[in-house]
N, C-alpha and C positions, 0 to 999 in steps of 0.2 A: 522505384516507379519507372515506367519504361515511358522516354519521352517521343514527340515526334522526331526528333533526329537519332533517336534510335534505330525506329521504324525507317526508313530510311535507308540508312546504315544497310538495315538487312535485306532490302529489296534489293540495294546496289549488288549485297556479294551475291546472292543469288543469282542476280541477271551476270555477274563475272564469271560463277561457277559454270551458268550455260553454255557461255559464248565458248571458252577453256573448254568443255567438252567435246564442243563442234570441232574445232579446230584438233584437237586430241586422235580426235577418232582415226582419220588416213593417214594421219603418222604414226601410228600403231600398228594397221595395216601394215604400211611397207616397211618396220621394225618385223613383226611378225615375218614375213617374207624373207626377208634380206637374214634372221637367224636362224629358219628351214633349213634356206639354201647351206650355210657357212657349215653347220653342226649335221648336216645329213645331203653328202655329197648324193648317194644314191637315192636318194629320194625322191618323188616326181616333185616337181616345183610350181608344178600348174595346184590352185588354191584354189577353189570356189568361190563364192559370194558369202555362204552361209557360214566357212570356215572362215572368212577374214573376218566375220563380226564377231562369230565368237571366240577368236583370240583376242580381237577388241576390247571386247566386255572383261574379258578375263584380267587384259591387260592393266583396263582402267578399275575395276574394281579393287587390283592388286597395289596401284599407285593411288588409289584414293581413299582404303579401306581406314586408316586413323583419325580421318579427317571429314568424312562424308559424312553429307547434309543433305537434304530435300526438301525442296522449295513450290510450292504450287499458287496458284491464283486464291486458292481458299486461305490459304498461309495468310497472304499478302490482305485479305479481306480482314482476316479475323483480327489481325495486329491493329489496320486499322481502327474497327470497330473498337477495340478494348483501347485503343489510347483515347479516340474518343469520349469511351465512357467513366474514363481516371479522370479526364479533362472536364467533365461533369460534375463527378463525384468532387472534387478538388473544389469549385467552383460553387458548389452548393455549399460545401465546410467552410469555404472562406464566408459567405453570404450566412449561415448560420452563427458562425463565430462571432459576426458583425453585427450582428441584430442583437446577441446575448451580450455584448458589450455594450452596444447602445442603452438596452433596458437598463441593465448593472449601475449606468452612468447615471443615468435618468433617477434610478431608485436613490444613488447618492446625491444628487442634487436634492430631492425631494426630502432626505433626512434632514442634508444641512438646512434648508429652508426652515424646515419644521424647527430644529433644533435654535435654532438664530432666532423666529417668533418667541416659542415657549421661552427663552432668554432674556427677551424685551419682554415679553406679561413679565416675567419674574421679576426684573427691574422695576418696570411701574408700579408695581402692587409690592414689593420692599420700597418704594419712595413714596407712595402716597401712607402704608403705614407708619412711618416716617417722621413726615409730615405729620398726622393726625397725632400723632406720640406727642409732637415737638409742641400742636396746639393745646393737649390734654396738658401737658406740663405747665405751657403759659399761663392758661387759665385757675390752674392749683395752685401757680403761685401767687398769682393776680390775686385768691382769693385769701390765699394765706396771708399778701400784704397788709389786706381791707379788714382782715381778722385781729392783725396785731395792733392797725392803727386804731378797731374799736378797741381793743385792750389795755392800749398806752392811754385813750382817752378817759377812760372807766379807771383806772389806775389814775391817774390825775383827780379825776372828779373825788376820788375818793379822800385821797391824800389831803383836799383842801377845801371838805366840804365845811360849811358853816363857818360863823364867824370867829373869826381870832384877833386875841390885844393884840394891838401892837408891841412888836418888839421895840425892849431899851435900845437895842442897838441902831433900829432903824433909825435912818436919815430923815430930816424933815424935810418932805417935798415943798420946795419954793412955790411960791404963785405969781407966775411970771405970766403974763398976756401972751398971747400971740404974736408972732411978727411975719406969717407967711400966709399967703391964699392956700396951699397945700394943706399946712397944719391946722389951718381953721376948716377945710374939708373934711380931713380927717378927724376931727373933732366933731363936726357933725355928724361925721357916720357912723361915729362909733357910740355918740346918745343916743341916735337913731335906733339902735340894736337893745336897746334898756327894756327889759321885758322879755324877751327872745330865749327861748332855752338852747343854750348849746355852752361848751365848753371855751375856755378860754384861749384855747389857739385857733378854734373856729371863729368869737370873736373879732382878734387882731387879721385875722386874713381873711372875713369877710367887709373889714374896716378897709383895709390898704387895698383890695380890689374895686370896692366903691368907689374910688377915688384913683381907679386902672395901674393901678400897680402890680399886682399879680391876678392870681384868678380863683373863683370862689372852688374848695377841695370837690364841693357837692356839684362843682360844673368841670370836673376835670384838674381841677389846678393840686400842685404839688403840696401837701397835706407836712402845712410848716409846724414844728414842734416847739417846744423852752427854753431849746438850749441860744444862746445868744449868737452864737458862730452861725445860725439857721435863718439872721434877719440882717448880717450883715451886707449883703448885695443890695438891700432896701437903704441905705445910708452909713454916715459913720458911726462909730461910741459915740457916746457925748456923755461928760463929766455927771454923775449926780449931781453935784452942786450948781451945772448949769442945763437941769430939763425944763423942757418949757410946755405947753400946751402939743399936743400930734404926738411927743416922740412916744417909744414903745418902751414901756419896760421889763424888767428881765428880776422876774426873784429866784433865790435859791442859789445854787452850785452856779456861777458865772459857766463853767462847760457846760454842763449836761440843764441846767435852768430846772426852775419846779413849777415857774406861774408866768404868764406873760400878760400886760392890761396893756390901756393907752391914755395917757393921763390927758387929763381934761382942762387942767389949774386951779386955783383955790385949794389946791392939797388932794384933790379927787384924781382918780383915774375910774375907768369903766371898766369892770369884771365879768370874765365868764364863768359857768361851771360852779356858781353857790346856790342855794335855794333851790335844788331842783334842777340845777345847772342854770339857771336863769341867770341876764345881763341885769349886773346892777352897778351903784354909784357908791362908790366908801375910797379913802384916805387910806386905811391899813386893813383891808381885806383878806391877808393870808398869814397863817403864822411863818411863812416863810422871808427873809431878809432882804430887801431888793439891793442887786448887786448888780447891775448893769443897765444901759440904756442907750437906742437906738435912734437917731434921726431920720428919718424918711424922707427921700428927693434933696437931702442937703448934698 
């Protein structure tokens, strides 16, 4: 591409070639002359005007002919014009180049934009299914708990429905009075329930929440079982030979328990889960062995 200091360039030699030929031309002339004379003694010496130009011409054509160039005002016009219009063309490519990079940019910004949302839905909508997963599972299991404990209770009721002798082996429950505000609470609340269908761990934990110890299963509270290890935070063992009125007792498997009432004294305790699962009043209610027993608030 031909720059402005090209153009330039070429106006200078042109205007150099000019000047070089003005100055060229009458020393050509009297070159011309002065070899006449030298190479043609007899020769007239007198030279016209018209003959010194054109041995001029001849002269310079002969010392310029490898090298010669012409130069005019149009020359000089046209160069200009066409740098000009490279200087346009140039200017417009840079200006079009710039704009198709801008878009180009533009258009990736706008992907990554896009691509960055659809990423965040995709996140929200894997975390709220999630979510809703982690609630379906709670709630199955919630239900599956509330299914076992009607099955352990149904299981129970079953194992000790109706009445049974007394075992040989059972203890004879003392009849010991009362000696605490507590235990005669809970001895009230637990005749209070005589009549009442429900099973026998519903019973004793609707007995020791009368009386604000725990809390009834059917209002939330922790859904206590047989086994003896399950009532110990409610007080200590206490000896069969020394139960007294309030405390809880424990028949069956001292671990895993089979019956639990709350004795009342006179040889009684209060039973859940016979008759219909009905609360009632008996001395040896289960054919089960009683093996443990619980003081409450001691």
């Amino acid at each position: 591409m031909r720059s402005r200091h090209t153009g330039g360039a070429a106006f200078g030699r042109a205007a150099a070639g000019a000047v070089a030929l003005a100055l060229f031309l009458p020393a050509a002339a009297v070159s011309a002359s002065a070899a006449t004379a030298d190479h043609s003694p007899s020769a007239s010496t007198e030279l016209t005007v018209s003959d010194l130009a054109s041995v001029s011409k001849v002269q310079i054509k002969s010392a310029n002919a490898p090298k010669a160039e012409s130069f005019s005002s149009s020359d000089l016009i046209a160069g200009v014009a066409g740098q000009i219009e490279s200087d346009r063309t140039a200017r417009e490519k840079a200006r079009e180049e710039a704009r198709i990079a801008a878009e180009k940019a533009k258009a990736e910004a706008e992907a990554k934009a896009k691509a960055e949302a659809e990423a965040k839905a995709k996140a929200a909508a894997e975390k709220k299914a999630a979510d809703a997963a982690a609630r379906a599972k709670a709630e199955a299991d919630r239900k599956a708990a509330a299914a076992q404990v009607v099955a352990q209770s149904a299981a129970r009721t079953a194992q000790s429905s109706g009445s049974a002798a007394a075992s040989p082996s059972s203890p004879v429950i003392p009849d010991v009075p009362s000696t605490g505000a507590l235990a005669d609470r809970i001895v009230a609340a637990a005749k209070a329930q005589v009549g009442t269908p429900q099973d026998c761990t519903d019973l004793v934990q609707n007995t020791l929440a009368a009386v604000g110890l725990t809390t009834r299963r059917d209002q939330g509270g922790y859904d206590l079982g047989t086994g003896i290890w399950q009532y110990d935070h409610f007080g200590p063992r206490i000896a069969l030979s020394d139960i007294q009125p309030g405390d809880i007792l424990v028949y069956g498997n001292a671990g895993t328990g089979a019956h639990v009432a709350i004795y009342i004294g006179n040889g009684q305790a209060v039973h859940g889960g016979f008759n219909g699962n009905t609360v009632i009043y008996s001395q040896y209610i289960t054919k089960h062995q009683l093996t443990g027993a619980i003081r409450p608030g001691a």
